[in-house]
C-alpha positions as CSV (number, residue, x, y, z in Angstrom):
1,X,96.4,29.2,-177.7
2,X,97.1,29.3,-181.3
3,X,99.2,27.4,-183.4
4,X,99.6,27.6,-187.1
5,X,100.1,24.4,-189.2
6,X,100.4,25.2,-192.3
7,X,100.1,28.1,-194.9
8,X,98.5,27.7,-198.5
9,X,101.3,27.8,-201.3
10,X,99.4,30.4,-203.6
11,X,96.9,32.0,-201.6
12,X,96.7,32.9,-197.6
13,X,94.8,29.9,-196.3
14,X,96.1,28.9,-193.3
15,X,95.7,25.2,-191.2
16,X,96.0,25.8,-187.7
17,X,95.0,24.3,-184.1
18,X,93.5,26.7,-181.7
19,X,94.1,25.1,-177.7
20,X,91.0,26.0,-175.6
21,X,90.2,25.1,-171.9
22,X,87.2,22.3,-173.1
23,X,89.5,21.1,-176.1
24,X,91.4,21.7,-179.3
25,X,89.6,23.0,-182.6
26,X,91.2,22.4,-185.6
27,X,91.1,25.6,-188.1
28,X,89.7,26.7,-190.3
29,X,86.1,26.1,-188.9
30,X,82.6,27.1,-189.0
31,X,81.0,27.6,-185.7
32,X,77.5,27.3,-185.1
33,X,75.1,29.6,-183.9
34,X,73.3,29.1,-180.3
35,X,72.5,32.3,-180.0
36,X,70.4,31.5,-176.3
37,X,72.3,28.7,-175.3
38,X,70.3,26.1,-178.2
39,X,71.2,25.9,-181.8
40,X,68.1,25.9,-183.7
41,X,66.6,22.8,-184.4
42,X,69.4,20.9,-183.5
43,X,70.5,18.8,-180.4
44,X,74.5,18.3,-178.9
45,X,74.3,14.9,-180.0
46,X,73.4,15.5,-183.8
47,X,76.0,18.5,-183.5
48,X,78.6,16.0,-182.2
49,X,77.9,13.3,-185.2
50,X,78.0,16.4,-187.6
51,X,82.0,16.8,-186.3
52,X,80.7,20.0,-184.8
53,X,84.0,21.3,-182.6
54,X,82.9,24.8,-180.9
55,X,79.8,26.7,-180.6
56,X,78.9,30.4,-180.1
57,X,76.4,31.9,-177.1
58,X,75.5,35.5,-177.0
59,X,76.3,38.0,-174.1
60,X,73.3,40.3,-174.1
61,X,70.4,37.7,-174.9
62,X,72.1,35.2,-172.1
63,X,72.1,38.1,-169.8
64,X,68.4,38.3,-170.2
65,X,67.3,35.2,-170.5
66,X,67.9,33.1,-168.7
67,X,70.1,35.4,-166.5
68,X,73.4,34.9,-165.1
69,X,71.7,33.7,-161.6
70,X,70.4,30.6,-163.2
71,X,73.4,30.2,-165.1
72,X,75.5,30.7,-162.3
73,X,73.8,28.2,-160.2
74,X,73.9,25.6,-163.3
75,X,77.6,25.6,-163.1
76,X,77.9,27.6,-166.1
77,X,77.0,28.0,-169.5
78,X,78.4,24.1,-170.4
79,X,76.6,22.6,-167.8
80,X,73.8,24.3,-168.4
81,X,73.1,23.3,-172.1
82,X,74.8,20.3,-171.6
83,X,78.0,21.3,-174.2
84,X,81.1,20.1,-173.4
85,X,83.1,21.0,-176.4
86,X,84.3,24.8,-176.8
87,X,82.3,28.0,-176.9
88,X,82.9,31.5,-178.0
89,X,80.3,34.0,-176.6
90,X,79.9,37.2,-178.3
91,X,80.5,40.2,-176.5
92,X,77.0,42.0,-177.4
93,X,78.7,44.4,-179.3
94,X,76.8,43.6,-182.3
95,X,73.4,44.5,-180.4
96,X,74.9,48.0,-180.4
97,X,74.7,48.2,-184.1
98,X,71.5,45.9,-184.3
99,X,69.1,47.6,-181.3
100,X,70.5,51.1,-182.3
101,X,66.4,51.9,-182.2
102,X,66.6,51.3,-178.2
103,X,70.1,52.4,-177.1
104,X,72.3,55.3,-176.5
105,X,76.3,54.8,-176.5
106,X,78.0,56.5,-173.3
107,X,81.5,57.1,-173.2
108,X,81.7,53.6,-170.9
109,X,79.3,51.8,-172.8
110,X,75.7,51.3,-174.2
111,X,72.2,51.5,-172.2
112,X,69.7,49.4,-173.8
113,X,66.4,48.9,-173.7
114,X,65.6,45.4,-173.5
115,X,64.0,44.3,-176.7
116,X,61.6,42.1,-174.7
117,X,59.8,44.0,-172.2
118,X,62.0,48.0,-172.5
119,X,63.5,47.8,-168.8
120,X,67.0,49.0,-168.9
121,X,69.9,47.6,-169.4
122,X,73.9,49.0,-169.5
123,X,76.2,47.2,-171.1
124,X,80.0,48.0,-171.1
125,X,83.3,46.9,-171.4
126,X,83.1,45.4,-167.6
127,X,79.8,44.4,-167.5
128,X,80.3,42.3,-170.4
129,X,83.0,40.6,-169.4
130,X,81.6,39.9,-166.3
131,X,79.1,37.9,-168.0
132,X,81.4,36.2,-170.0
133,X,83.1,35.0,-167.2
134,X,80.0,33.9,-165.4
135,X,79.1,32.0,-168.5
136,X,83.0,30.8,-168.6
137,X,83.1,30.5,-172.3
138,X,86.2,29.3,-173.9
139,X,86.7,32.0,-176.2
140,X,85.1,35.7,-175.2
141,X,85.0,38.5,-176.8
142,X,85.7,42.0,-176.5
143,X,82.7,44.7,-176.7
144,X,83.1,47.0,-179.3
145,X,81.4,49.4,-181.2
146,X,79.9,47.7,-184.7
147,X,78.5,50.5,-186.7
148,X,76.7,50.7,-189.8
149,X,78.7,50.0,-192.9
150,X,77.5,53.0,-195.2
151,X,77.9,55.1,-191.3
152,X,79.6,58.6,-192.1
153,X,83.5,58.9,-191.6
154,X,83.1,60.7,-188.3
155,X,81.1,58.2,-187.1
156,X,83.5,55.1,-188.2
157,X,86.5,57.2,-186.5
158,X,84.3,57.4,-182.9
159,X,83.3,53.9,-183.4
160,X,87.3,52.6,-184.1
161,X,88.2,55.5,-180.9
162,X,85.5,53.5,-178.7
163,X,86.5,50.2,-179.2
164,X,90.4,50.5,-178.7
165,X,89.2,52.2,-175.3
166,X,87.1,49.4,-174.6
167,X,89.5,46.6,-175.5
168,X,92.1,47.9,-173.2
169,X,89.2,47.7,-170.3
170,X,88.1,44.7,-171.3
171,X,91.7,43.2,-171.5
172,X,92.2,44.5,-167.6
173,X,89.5,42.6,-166.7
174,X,89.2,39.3,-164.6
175,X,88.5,35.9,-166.8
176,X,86.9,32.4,-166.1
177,X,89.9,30.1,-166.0
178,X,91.3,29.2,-169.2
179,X,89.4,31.5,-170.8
180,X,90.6,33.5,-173.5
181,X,89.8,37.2,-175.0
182,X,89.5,37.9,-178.8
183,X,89.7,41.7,-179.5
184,X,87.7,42.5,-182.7
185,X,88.5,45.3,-185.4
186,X,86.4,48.0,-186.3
187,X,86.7,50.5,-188.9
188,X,84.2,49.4,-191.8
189,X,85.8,50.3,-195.2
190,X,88.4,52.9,-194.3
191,X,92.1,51.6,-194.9
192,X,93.4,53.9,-192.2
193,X,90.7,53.0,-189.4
194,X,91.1,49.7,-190.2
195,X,95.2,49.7,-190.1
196,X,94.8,51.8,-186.6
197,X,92.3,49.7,-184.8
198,X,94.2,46.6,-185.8
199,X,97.7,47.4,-184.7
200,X,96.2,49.2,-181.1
201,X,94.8,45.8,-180.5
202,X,97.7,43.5,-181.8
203,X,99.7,46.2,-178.9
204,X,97.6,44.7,-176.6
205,X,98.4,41.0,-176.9
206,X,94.8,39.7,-177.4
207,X,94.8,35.9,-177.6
208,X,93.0,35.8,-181.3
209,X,91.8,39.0,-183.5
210,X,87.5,39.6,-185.0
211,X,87.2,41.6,-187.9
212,X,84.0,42.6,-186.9
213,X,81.5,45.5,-189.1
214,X,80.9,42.9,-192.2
215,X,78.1,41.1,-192.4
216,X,75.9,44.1,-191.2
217,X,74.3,44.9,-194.9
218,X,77.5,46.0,-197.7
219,X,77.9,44.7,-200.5
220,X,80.4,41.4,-201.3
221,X,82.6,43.9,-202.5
222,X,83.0,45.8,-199.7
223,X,82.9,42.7,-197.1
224,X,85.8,41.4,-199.0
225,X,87.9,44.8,-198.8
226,X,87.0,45.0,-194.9
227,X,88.6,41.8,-194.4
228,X,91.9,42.4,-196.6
229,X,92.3,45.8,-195.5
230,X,92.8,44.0,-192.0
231,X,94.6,40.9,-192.2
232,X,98.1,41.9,-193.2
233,X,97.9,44.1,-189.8
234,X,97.2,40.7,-187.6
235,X,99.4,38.6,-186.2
236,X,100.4,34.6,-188.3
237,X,100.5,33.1,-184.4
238,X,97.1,34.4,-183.1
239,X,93.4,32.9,-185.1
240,X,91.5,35.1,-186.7
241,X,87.8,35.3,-186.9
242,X,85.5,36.7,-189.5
243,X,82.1,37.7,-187.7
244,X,79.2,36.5,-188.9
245,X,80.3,35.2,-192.0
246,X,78.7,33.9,-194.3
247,X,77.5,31.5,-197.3
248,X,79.6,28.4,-198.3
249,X,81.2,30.8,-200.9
250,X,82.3,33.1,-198.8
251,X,84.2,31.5,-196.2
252,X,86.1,29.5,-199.0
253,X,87.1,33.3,-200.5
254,X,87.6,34.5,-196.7
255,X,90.0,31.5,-196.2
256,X,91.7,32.2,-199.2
257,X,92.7,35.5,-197.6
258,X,93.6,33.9,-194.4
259,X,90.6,34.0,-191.9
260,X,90.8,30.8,-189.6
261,X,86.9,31.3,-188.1
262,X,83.4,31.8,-188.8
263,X,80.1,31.6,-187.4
264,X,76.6,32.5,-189.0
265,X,73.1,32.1,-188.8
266,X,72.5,31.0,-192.3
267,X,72.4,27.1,-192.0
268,X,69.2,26.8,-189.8
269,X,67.7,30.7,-190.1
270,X,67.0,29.5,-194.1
271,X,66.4,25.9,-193.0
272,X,62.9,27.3,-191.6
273,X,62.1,28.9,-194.8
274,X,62.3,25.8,-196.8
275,X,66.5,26.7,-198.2
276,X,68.8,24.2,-198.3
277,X,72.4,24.9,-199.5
278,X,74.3,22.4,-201.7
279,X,77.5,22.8,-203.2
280,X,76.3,24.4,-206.4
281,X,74.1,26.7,-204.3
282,X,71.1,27.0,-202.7
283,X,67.4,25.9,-204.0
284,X,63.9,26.3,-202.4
285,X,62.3,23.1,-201.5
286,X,59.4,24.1,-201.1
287,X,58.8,25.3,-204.7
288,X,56.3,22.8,-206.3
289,X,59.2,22.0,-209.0
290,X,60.3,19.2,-206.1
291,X,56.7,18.0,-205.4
292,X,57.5,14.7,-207.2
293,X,61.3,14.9,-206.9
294,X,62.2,11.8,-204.8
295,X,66.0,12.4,-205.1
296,X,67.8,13.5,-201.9
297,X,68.6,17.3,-201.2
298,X,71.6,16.5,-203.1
299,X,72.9,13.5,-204.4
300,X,76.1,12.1,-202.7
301,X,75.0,13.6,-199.3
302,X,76.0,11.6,-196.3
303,X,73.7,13.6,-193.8
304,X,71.1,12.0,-192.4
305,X,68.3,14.1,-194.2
306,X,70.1,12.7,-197.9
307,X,70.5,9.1,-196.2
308,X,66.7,8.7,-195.9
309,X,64.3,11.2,-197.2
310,X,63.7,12.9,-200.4
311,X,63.0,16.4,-201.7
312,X,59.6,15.6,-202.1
313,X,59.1,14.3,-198.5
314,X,60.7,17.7,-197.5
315,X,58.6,19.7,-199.1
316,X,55.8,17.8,-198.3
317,X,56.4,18.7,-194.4
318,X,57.8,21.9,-195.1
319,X,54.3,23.1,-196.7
320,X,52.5,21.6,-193.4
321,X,54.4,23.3,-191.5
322,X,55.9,20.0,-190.1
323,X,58.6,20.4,-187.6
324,X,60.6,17.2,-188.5
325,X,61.0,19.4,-191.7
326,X,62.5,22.4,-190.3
327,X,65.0,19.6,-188.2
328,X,66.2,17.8,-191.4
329,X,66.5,21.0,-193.2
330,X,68.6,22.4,-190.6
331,X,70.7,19.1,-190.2
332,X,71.2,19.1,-194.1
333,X,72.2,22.6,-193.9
334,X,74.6,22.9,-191.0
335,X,76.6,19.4,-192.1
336,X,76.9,20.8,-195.2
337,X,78.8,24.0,-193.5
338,X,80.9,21.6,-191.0
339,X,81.3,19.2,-194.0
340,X,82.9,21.7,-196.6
341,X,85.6,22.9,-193.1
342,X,86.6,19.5,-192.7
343,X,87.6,18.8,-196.9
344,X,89.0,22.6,-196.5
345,X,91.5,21.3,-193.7
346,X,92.0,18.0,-195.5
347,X,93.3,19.7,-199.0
348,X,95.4,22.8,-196.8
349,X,97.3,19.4,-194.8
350,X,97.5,18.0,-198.9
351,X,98.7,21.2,-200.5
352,X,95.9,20.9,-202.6
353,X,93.7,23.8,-201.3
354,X,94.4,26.2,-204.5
355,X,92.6,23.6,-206.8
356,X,89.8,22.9,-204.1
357,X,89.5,27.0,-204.1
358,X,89.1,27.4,-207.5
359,X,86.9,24.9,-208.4
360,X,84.2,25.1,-205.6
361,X,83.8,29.2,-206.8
362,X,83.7,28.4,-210.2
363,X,80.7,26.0,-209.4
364,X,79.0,27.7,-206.9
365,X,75.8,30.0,-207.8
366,X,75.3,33.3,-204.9
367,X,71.4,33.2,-203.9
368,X,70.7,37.5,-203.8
369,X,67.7,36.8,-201.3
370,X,70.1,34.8,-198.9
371,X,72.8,37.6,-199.3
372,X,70.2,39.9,-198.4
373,X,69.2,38.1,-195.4
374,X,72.0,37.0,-193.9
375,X,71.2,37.2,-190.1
376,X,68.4,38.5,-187.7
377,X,69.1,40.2,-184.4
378,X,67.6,37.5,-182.3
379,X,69.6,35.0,-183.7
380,X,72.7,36.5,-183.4
């Protein structure tokens, strides 16, 4: 369960502690990705040493791969990868926006065509949280309908009809023990889908609230508006999760408006193409600018990438395709994310967030071509 800490004097940032059945995660927090059961690059230990407190696993690619029988017969999904901190699974509801090329929504749910080899697959309301429970996450989450942002109004108003139905299934459903349900918020831009969706699933008395259609192509803008159009209609005693958000920048502006969670791809997907984030920003290693730059990715760095190689070493096994480049990239990357949640807690328990808030925008500089790429299907 969820218990808030502490509220931001001048904006909505919020400390909190959210109680989960494999242990406590302080808020706010950035969650990485393991999409199949393996964040990229990365082991649990070096997860672990990074202050990583929770994970997320994916319904529909688990399903497929490995399947729930060998899951099952690991002892679940923490046994099986060999996790035993917290993990949220995803519901697959954003496949339903991401494979719409090889699905058809049904009035109980979705059939799919498996993006592997076409056989069929239904997912609904109780299939996925079936899996969930097999997979006895900590956190799971509701299926719901995620449609296109720039979607017609007709079609935002089915989606927000959809996923109240669904919630209210999947709420009736059976869990793993301990496990909690999030219910996620639909409704893309409009004020009045979004006010609707949010207060028929605060009726419901989910454990912790998604705002779910952002990160799926709009504009900052619009992302921004999504998320404040829905948090004054969300519970202060219940977390609140922004799905598949987003650059350093962003989560800092998202906590400023009171969002507690986040996961995203971002930290290891650009890792592989030779991206590392700083503080400022982000910069392309492997651009021959660094080919004699023998500074770390960026000075004051206590990761272990910045405590013993250089840009130019990077780059160097970045450009021959090197995997120990793709790790260290990824390592950089991803302490970075868990780095910059740990000073956010630090200055929301000082009082000092406002200042923090202010300063790290003013210095940061938005990459377009990561904005524009901010997750793939497959990893999310």
């Amino acid at each position: 369960m969820f218990e808030l800490l502490k509220t931001d004097a001048h904006t909505r940032a919020r400390l909190g502690r959210l109680t989960t059945a494999h242990g406590v995660v302080d808020t706010p927090v950035y969650m990485p990705v393991g999409t199949q059961a393996s964040v990229k690059a990365l082991d649990p230990r070096e997860l672990i040493e990074m202050g990583t407190q929770i994970i997320l696993g994916n319904t529909y690619h688990l399903n497929i791969r490995p399947g729930l029988d060998i899951i099952r017969a690991a002892g679940g999904l923490h046994r099986f990868m060999n996790w035993e901190r917290p993990i949220l699974t995803d519901s697959g509801g954003f496949q339903v926006f991401s494979l719409a090329k090889i699905r058809k929504i049904k009035p109980h749910g979705v059939e799919f065509r498996s993006h592997l080899d076409g056989s069929p697959l239904f997912l609904g309301p109780k299939e996925a949280m079936e899996i969930q429970r097999v997979l006895g996450s900590d956190i799971a989450m509701a299926f719901d309908e995620c449609p296109p942002h720039d979607a017609p109004a007709k079609e935002q108003k089915l989606a927000v009809e959809r996923t109240i139905r669904w919630a209210r299934e999947c709420r009736e459903q059976p869990r793993a023990p301990g496990q909690l349900v999030f219910g996620i918020v639909q409704g893309g831009a409009n004020p009045a889908l979004r006010e609707e969706c949010a207060k028929a699933l605060v009726a419901m008395d989910f454990d912790g609230y998604a705002i779910g259609g952002v990160s799926v192509g709009e504009p900052e803008p619009e992302m921004l508006k999504a998320i404040e159009l829905t948090e004054p209609f969300l519970p202060a005693h219940k977390a609140r999760y922004a799905m598949g958000l987003g650059t350093p920048a962003q989560m800092i502006e998202l906590i400023a408006r009171g969002v507690d969670m986040f996961d995203c791809v971002l930290p290891t997907r650009v890792a592989r193409n030779g991206t590392a984030y700083t503080r400022k920003g982000a910069i392309g290693i492997k651009g021959g600018a660094y080919k004699a730059d023998f500074r770390p990715i960026e000075e004051g760095c206590d990761c272990f990438a910045c405590r013993n190689f250089t840009r130019a070493y990077l780059r160097h096994l970045l450009n021959v395709n090197e995997i120990l480049g793709l790790r260290m990239m990824s390592v950089h990357n991803s302490h970075l994310f868990l780095k910059i949640m740990a000073e956010v807690r630090a200055h929301l328990a000082a009082g000092t967030f406002t200042e923090f808030y202010r300063e790290f925008i003013a210095n940061y500089t938005p990459s377009r071509k990561i904005l524009a790429a901010r997750k793939t299907e497959t990893e999310r």
